[in-house]
Biotite code that builds the C-alpha atoms (Angstrom):
import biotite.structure as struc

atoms = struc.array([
    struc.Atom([0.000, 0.000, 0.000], chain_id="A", res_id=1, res_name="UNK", atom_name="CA", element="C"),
    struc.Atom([1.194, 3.757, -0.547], chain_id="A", res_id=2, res_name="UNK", atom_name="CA", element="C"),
    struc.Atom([1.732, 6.169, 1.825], chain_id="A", res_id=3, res_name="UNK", atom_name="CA", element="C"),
    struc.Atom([-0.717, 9.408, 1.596], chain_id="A", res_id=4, res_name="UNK", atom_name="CA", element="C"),
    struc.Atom([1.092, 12.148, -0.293], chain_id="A", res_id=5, res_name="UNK", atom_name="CA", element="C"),
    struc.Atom([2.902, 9.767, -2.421], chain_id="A", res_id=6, res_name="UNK", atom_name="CA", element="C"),
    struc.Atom([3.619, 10.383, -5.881], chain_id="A", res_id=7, res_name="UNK", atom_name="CA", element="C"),
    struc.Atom([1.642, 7.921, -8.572], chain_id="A", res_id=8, res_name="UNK", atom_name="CA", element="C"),
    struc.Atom([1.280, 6.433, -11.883], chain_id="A", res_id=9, res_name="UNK", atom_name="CA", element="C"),
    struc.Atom([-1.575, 5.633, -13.653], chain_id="A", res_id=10, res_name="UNK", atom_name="CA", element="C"),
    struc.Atom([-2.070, 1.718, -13.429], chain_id="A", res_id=11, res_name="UNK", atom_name="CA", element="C"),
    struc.Atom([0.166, 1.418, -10.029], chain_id="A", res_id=12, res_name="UNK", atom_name="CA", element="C"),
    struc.Atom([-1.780, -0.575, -7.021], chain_id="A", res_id=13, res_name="UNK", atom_name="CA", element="C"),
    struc.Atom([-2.377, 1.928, -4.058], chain_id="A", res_id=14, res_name="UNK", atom_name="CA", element="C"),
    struc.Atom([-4.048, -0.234, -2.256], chain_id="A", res_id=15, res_name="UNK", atom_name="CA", element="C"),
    struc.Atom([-6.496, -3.557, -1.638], chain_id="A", res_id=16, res_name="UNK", atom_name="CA", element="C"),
    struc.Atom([-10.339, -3.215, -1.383], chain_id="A", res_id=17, res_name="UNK", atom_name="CA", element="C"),
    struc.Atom([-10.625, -4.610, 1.749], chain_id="A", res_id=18, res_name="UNK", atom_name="CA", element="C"),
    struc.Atom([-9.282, -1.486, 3.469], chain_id="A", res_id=19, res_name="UNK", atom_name="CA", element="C"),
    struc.Atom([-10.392, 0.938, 0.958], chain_id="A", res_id=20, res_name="UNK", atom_name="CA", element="C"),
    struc.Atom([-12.349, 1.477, -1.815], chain_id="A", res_id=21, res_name="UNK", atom_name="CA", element="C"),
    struc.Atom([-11.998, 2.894, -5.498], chain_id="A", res_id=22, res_name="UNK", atom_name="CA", element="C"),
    struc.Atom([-12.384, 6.743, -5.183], chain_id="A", res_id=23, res_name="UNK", atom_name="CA", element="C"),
    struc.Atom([-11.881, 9.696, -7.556], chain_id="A", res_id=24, res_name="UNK", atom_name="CA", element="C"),
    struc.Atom([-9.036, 8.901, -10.150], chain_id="A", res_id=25, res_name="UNK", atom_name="CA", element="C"),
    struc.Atom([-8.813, 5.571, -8.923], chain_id="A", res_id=26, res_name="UNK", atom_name="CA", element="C"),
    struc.Atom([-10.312, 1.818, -10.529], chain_id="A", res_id=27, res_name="UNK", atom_name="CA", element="C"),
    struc.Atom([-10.524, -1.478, -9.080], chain_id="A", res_id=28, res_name="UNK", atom_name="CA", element="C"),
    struc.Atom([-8.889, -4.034, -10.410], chain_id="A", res_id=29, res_name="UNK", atom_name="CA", element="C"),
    struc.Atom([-9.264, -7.401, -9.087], chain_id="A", res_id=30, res_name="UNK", atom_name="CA", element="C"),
    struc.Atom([-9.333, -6.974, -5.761], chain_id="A", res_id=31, res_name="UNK", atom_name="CA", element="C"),
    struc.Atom([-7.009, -4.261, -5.938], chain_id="A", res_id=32, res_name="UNK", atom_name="CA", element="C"),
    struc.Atom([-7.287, -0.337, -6.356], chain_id="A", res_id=33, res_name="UNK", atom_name="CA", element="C"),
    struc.Atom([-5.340, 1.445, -8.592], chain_id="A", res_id=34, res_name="UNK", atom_name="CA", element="C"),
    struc.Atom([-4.271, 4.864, -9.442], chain_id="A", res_id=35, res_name="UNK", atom_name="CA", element="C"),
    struc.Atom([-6.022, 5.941, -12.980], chain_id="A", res_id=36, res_name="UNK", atom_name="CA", element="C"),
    struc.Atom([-4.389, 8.840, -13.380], chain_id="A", res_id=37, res_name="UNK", atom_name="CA", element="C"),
    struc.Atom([-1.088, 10.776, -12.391], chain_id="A", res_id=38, res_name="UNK", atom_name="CA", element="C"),
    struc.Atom([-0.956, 12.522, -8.770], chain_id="A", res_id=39, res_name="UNK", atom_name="CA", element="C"),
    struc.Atom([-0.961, 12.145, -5.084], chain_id="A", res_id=40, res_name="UNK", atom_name="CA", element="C"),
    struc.Atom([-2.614, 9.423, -2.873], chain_id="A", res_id=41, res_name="UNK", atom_name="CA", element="C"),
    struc.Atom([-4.995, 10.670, -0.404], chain_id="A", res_id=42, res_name="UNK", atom_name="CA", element="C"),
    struc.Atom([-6.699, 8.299, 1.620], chain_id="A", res_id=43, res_name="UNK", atom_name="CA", element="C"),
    struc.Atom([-9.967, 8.990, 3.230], chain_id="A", res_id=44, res_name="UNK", atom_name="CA", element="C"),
    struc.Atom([-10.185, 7.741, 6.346], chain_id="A", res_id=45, res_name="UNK", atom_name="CA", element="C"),
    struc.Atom([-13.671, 8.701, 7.311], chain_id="A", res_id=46, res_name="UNK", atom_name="CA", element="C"),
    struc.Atom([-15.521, 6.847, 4.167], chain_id="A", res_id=47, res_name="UNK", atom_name="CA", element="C"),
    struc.Atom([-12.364, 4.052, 3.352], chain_id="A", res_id=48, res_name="UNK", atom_name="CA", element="C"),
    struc.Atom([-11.856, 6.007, 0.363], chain_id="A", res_id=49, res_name="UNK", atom_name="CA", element="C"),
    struc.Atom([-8.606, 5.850, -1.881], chain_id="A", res_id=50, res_name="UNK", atom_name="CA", element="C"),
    struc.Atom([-7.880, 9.183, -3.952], chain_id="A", res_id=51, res_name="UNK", atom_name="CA", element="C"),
    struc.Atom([-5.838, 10.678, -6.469], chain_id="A", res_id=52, res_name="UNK", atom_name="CA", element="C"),
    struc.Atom([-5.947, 14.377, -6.297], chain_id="A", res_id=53, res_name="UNK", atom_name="CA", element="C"),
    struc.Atom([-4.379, 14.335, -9.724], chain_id="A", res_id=54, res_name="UNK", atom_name="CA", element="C"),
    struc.Atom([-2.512, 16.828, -11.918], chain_id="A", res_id=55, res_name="UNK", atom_name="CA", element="C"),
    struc.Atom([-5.076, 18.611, -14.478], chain_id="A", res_id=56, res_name="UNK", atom_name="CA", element="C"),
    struc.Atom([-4.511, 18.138, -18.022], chain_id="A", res_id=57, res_name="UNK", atom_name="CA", element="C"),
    struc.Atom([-5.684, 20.896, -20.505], chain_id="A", res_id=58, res_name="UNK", atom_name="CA", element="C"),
    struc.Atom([-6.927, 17.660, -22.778], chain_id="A", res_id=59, res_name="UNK", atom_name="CA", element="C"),
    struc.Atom([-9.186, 16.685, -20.342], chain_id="A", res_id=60, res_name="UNK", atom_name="CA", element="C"),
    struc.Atom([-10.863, 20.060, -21.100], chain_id="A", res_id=61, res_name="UNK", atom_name="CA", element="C"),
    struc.Atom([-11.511, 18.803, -25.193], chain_id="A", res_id=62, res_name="UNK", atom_name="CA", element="C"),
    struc.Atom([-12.924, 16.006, -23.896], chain_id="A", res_id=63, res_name="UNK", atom_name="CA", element="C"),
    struc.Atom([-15.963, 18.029, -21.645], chain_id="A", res_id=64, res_name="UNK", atom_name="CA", element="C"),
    struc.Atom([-17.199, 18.727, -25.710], chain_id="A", res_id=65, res_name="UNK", atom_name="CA", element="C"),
    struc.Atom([-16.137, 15.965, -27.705], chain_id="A", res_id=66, res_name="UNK", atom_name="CA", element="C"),
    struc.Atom([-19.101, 14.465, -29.748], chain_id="A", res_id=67, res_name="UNK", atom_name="CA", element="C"),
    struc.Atom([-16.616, 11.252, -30.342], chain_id="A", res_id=68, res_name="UNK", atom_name="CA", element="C"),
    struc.Atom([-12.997, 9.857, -29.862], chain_id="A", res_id=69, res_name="UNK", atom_name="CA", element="C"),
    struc.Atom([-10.426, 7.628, -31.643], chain_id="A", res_id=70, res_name="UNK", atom_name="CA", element="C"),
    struc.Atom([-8.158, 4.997, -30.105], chain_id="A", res_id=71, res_name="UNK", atom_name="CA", element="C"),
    struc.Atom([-6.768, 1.800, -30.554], chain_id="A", res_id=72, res_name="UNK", atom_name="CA", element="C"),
    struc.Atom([-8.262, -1.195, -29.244], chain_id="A", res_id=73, res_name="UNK", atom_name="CA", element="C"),
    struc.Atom([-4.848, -2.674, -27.524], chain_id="A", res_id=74, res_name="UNK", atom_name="CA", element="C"),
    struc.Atom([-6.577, -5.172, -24.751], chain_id="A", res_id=75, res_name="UNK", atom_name="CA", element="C"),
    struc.Atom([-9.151, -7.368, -25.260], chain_id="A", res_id=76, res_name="UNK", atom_name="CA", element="C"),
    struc.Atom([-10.357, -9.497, -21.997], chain_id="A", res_id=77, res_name="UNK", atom_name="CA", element="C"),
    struc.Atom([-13.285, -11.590, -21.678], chain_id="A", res_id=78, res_name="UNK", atom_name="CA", element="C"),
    struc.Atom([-16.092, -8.590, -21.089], chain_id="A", res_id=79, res_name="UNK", atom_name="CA", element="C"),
    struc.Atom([-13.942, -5.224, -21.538], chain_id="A", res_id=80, res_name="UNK", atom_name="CA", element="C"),
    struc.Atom([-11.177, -3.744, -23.566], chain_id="A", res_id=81, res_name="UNK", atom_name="CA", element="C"),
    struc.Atom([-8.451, -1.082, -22.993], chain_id="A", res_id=82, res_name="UNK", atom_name="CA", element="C"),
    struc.Atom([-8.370, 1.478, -25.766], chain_id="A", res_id=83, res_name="UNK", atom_name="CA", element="C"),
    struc.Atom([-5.649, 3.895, -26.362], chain_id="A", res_id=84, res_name="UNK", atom_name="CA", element="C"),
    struc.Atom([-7.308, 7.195, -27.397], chain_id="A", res_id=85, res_name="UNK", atom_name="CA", element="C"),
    struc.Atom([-5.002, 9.363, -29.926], chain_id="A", res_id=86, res_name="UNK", atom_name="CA", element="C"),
    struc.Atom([-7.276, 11.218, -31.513], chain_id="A", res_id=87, res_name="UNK", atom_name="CA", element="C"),
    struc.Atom([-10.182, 13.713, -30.050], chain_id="A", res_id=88, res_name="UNK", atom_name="CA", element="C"),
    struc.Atom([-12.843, 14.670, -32.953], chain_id="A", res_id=89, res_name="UNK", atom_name="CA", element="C"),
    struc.Atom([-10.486, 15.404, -35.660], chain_id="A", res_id=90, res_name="UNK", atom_name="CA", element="C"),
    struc.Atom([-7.776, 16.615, -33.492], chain_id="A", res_id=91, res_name="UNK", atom_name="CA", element="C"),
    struc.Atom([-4.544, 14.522, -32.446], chain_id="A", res_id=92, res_name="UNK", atom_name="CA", element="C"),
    struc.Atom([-3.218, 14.230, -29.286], chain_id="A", res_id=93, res_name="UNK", atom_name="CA", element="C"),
    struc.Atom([0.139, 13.321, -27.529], chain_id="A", res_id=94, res_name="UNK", atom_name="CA", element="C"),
    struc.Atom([0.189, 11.431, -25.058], chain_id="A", res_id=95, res_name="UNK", atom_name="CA", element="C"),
    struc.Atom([-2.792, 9.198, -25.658], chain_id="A", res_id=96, res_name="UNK", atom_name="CA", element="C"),
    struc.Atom([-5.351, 8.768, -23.084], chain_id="A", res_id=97, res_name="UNK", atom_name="CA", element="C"),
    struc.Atom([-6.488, 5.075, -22.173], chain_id="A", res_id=98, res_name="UNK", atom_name="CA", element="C"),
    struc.Atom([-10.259, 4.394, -22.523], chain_id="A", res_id=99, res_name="UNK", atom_name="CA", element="C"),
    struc.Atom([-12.201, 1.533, -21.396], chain_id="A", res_id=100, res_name="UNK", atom_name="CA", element="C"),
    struc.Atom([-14.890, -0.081, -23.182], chain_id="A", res_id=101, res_name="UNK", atom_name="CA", element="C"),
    struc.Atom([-17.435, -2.518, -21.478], chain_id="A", res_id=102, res_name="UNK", atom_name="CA", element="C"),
    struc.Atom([-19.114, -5.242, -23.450], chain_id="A", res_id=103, res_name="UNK", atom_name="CA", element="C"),
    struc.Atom([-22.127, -3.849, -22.627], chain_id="A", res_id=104, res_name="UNK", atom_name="CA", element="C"),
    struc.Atom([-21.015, -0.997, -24.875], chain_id="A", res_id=105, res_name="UNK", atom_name="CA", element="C"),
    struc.Atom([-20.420, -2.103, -27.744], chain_id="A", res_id=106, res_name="UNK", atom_name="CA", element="C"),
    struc.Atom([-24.108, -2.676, -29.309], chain_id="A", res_id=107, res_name="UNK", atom_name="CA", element="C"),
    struc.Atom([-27.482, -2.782, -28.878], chain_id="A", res_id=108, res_name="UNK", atom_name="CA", element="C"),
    struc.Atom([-27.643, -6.122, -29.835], chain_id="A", res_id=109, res_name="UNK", atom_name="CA", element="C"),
    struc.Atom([-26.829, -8.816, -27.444], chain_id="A", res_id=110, res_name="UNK", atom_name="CA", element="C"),
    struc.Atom([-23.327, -10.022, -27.973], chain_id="A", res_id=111, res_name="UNK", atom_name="CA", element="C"),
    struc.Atom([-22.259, -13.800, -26.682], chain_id="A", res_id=112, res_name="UNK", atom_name="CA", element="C"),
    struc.Atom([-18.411, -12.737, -26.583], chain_id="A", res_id=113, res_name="UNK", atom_name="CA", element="C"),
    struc.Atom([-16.530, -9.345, -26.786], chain_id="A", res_id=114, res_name="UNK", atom_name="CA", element="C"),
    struc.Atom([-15.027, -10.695, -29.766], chain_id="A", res_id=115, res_name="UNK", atom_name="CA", element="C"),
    struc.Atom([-18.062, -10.150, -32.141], chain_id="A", res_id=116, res_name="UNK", atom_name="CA", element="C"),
    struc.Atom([-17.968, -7.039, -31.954], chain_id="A", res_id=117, res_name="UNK", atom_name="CA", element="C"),
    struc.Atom([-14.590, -5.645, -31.567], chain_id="A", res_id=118, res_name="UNK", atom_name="CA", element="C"),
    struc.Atom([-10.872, -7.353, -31.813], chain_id="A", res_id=119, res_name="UNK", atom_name="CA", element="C"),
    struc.Atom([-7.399, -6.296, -30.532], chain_id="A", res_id=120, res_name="UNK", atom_name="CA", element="C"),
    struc.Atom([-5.794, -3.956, -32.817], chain_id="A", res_id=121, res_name="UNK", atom_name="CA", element="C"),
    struc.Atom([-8.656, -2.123, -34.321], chain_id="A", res_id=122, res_name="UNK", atom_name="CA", element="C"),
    struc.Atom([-9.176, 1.440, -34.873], chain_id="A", res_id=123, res_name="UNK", atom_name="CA", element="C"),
    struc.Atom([-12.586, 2.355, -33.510], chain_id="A", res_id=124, res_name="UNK", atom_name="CA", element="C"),
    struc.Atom([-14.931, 5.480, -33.231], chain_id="A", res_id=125, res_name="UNK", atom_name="CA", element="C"),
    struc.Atom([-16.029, 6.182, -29.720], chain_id="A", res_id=126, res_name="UNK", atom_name="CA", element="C"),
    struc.Atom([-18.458, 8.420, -27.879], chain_id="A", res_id=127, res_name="UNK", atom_name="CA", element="C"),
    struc.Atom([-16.701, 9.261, -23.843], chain_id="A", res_id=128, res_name="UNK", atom_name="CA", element="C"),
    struc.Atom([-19.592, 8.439, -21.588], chain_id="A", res_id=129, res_name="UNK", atom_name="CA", element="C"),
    struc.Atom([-17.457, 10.810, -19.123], chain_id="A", res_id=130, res_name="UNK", atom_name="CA", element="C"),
    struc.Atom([-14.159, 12.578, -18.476], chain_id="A", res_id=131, res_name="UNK", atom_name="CA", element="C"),
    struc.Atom([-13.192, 10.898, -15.718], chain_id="A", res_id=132, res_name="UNK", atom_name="CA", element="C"),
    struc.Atom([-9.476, 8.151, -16.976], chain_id="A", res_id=133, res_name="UNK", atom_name="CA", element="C"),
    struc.Atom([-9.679, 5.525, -17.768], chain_id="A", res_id=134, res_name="UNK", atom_name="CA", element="C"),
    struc.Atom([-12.316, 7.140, -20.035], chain_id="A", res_id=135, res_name="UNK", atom_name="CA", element="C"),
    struc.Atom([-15.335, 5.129, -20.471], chain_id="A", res_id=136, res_name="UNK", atom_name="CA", element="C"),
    struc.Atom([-16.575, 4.596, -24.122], chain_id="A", res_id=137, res_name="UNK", atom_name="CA", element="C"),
    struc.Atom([-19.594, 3.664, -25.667], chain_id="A", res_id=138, res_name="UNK", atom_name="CA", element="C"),
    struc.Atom([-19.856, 2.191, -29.503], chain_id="A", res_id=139, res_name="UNK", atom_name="CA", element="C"),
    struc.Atom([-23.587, 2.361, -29.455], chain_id="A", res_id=140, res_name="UNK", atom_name="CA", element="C"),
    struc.Atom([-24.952, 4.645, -32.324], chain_id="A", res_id=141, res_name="UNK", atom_name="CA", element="C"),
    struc.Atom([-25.175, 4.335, -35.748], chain_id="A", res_id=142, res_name="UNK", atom_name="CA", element="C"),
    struc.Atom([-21.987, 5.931, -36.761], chain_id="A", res_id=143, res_name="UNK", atom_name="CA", element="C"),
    struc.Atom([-19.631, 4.889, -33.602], chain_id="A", res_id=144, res_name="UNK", atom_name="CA", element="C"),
    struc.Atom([-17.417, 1.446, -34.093], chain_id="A", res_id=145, res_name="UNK", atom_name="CA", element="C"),
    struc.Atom([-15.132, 0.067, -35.926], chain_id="A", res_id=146, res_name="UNK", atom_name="CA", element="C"),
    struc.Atom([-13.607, 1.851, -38.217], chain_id="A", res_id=147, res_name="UNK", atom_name="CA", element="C"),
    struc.Atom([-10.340, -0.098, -39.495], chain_id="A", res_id=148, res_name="UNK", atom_name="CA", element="C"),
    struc.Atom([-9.564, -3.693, -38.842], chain_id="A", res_id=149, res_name="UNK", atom_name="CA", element="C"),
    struc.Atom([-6.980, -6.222, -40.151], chain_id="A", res_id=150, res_name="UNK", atom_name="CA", element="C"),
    struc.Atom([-7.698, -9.662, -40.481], chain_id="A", res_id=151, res_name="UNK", atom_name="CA", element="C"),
    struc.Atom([-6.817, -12.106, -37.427], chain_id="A", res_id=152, res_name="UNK", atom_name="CA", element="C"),
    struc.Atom([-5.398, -14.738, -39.790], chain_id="A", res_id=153, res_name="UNK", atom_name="CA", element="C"),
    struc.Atom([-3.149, -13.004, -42.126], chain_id="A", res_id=154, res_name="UNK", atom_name="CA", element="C"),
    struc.Atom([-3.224, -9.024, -40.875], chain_id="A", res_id=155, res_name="UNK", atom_name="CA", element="C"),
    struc.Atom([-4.386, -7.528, -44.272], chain_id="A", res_id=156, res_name="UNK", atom_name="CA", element="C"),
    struc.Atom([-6.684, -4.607, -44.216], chain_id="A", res_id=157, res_name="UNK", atom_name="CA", element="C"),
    struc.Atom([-10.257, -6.243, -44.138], chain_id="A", res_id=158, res_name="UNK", atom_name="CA", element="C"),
    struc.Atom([-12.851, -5.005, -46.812], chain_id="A", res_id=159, res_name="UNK", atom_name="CA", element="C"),
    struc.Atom([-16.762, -4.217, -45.278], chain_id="A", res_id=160, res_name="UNK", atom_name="CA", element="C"),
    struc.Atom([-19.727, -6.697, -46.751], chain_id="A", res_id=161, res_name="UNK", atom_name="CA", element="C"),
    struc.Atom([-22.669, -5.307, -45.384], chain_id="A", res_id=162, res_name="UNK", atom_name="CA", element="C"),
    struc.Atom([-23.331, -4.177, -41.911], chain_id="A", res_id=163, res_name="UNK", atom_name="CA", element="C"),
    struc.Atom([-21.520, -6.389, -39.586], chain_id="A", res_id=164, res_name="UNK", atom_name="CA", element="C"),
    struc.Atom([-19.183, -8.585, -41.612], chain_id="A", res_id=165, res_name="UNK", atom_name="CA", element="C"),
    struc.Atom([-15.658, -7.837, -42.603], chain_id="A", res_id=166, res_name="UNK", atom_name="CA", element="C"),
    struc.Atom([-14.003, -10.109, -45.536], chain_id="A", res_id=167, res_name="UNK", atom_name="CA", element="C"),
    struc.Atom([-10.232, -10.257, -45.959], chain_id="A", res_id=168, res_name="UNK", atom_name="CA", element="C"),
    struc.Atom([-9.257, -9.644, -49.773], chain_id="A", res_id=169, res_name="UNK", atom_name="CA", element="C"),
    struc.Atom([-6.166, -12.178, -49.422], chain_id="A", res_id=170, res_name="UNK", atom_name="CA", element="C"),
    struc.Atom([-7.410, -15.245, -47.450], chain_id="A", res_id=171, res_name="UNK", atom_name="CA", element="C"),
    struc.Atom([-11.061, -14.615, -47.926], chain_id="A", res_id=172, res_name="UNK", atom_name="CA", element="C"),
    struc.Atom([-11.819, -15.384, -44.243], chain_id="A", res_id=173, res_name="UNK", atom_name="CA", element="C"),
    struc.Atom([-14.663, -13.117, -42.865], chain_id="A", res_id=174, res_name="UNK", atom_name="CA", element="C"),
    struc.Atom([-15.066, -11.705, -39.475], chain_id="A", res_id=175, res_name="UNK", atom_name="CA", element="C"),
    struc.Atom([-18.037, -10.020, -37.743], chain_id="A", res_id=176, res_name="UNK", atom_name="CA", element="C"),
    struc.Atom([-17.936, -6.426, -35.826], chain_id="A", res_id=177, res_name="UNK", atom_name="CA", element="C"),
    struc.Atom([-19.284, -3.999, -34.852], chain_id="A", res_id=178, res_name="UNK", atom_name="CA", element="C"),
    struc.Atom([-19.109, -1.128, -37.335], chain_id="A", res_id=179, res_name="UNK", atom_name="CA", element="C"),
    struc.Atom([-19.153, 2.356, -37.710], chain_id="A", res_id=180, res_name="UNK", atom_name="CA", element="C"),
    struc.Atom([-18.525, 4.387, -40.775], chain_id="A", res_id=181, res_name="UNK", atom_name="CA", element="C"),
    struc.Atom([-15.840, 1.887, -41.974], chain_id="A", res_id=182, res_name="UNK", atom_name="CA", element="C"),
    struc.Atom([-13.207, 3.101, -44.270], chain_id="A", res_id=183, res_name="UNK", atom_name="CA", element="C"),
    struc.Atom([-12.635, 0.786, -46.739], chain_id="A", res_id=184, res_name="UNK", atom_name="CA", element="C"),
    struc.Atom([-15.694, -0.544, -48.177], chain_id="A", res_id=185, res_name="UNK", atom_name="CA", element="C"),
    struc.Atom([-16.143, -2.970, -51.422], chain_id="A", res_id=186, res_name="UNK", atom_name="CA", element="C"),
    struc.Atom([-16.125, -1.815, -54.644], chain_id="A", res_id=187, res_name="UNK", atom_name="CA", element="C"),
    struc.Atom([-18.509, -3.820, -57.295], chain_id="A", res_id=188, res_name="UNK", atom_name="CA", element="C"),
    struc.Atom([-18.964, -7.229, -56.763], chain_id="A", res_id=189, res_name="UNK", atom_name="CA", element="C"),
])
């Protein structure tokens, strides 16, 4: 556990959720809390709360009006991903801010696995639900999803069928998603 006043990283354990639980700037993460952004612990001792009074970044300002977000989908577990978020509107930013994005999400269709709708390594459209980092996305709405993918068998830039399948132009193999306005869409037959 770290001491109050201490000096964090995002992602670093700051404590266990049986003494405390997730506060502001902080996640937990099984069975441990975590710092989700960069500052100083502050533990409070009243309601068993772990903080991060953390250092303001004029990017998190953007995000208080952004309609939508870009990122990288760069972890996939078995009902969330971890996005990497480089791109605000039409606006890039350095360094990227990590999103999260629930299963629940994703569409407004049932999905059985994450994996039907997204995959690690795509390049999706997102709407922030808040501000708050790890920023939590959404993909529901017509234009918000994928929006670049490369096929899990061979890595070449997949080609979009209709309105949930992806089909590789080198190995053929098709995979479903859930997509936005896709880039690169079939031409002809």
């Amino acid at each position: 556990m770290r001491g109050q006043g201490d000096f964090v990283y995002p992602g670093e354990e700051i404590a266990v959720i049986e003494e405390f639980s997730a506060g502001e700037n902080t996640y937990e993460d099984n069975g441990q809390v975590r710092a989700s952004s960069l500052g100083k612990v502050f533990y409070d001792m009243i309601n068993r709360r772990s903080n991060i009074l953390s250092v303001k970044r004029p990017i998190l300002l953007n995000l208080k009006k952004a309609k939508y977000v870009y990122g990288t989908v760069t972890l996939v577990k078995e009902d969330s991903a971890t996005v990497s978020i480089n791109s605000i509107e039409e606006r890039f930013i350095s360094p990227s801010i990590t999103g999260y994005l629930h299963i629940s999400q994703i569409s407004n269709k049932y999905l059985e696995k994450i994996t039907d709708g997204i995959k690690l390594g795509d390049i999706i459209k997102a709407r922030p639900l808040s501000i708050s980092i790890p920023l939590p996305l959404t993909l529901k709405g017509k234009d918000l999803g994928v929006v670049l993918a490369q096929c899990s068998i061979c890595g070449t830039l997949m080609i979009k069928t209709d309105e949930e399948h992806l089909k590789c132009p080198n190995c053929g193999n098709i995979e479903k998603r859930k997509l936005g306005n896709y880039a690169v869409k079939k031409v002809g037959n």
